[in-house]
N, C-alpha and C positions, 0 to 999 in steps of 0.2 A: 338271744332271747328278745322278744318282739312284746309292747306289752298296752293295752289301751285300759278305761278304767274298771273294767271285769275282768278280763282274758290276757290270759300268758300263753303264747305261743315260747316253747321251749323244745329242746332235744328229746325224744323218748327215750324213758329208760326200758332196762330189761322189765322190773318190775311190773310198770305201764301195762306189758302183755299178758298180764294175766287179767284184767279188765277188759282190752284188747278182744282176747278171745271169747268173750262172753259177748259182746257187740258182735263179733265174728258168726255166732251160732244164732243169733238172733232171723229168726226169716222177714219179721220185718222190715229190719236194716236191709237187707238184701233187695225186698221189693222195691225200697226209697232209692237204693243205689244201682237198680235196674237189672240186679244182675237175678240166676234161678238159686234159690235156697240151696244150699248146700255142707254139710259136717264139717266143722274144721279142726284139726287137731291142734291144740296147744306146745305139742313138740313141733311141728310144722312151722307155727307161727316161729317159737322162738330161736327154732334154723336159722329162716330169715330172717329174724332181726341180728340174730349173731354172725350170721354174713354179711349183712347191711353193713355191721358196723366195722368189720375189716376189711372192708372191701370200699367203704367209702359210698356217698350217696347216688355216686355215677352219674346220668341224666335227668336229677333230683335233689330237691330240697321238703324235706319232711319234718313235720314238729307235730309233740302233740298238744292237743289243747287242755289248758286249765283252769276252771274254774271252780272259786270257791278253795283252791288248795287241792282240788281232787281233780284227777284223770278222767275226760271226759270221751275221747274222740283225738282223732288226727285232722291234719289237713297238709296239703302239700303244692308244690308248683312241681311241675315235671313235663316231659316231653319240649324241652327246651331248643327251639330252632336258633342257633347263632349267627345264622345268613339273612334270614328275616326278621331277627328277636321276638321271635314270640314263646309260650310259654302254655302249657294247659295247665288248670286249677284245681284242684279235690278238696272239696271238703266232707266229714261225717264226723258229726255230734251221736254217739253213742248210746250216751246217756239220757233217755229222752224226758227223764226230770228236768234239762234244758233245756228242751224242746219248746219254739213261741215264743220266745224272750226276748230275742233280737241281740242275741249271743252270734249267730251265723254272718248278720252284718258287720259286729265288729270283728269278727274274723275273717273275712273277706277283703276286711279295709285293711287289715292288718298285713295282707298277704299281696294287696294288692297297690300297698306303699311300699314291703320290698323288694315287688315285683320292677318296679316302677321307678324308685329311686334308690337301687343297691344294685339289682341285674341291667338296670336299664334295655329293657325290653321293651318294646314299641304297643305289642298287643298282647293280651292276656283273651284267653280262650275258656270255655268251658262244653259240656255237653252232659245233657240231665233229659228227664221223661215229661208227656205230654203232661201226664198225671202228678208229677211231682210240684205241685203249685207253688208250695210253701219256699219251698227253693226258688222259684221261678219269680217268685216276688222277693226275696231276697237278695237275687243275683242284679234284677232289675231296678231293685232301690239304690245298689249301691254302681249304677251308672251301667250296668251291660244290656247288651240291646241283643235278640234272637237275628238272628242270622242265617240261620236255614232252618232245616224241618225235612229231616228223612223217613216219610209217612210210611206208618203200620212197619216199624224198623224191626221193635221189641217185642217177644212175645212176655207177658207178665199177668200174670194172676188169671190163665184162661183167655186171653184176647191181646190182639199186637193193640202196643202204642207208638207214637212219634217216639221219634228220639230230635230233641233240641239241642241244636246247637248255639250257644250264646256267646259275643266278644266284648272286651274294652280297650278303648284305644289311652295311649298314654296322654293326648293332647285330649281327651272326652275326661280323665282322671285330675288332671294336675288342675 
């Protein structure tokens, strides 16, 4: 468990996923995280998480977030290269009563101190939409710099967007 003065990054429970799946059916979530709306079953979800957790987190580290005592959202590091150390980053706040708060940067710092000083991984990656601002100045406060731009990548909400790619270096961090 990971924890700064709002926010607990800790293990998800089963429970978790029934909050979980309600961010899941959300189409707004879905337009923030780039992808097309889509139904998701609740038995689905909790497949995966009950194979998640026998099977171990594989090419992954996953937590969910919490604030306030309540289940808000996940976030995680994954796609971990051990030849170059780097790592890609997810975050989504669910909950969008924490939405604006500047809850996303201490979660980011949070993930990206144990990226940093626990993985020791060199870079930390991410990738998010042209449209996705709020993010984009979030990821940018807390030291990542855009890095390419694969234009009209995305098609979302009737019209393609970029899709951004953004990094941080461990020596741009410490």
């Amino acid at each position: 468990m990971f924890k700064s003065d709002r926010v607990l990054l800790r293990a998800a429970t089963r429970e978790d996923m029934k909050k979980q799946w309600a961010f899941e059916n959300d189409p707004e979530l879905w337009f923030w995280d780039g992808h097309t709306p889509a139904p998701a079953k609740l038995e689905s979800l909790l497949a995966h998480f009950d194979k998640s957790v026998s099977e171990g987190g594989g090419d992954s580290v996953s937590f969910a977030i919490e604030i306030d005592g309540q289940y808000v959202g996940h976030c995680s590091l994954h796609s971990f290269d051990q030849t170059s150390q780097t790592c890609e980053l997810s975050v989504e706040i669910g909950d969008k009563a924490y939405w604006g708060k500047g809850y996303g940067r201490e979660i980011v710092q949070l993930l990206l101190q144990y990226a940093f000083n626990h993985r020791h991984v060199n870079r930390v990656w991410l990738k998010t939409h042209s449209e996705n601002e709020r993010a984009i100045r979030c990821y940018r406060a807390c030291g990542f710099v855009e890095e390419g731009r694969l234009r009209q990548h995305l098609w979302l909400n009737g019209r393609y967007v970029d899709r951004v790619l953004m990094g941080i270096l461990r020596e741009d961090f410490l």
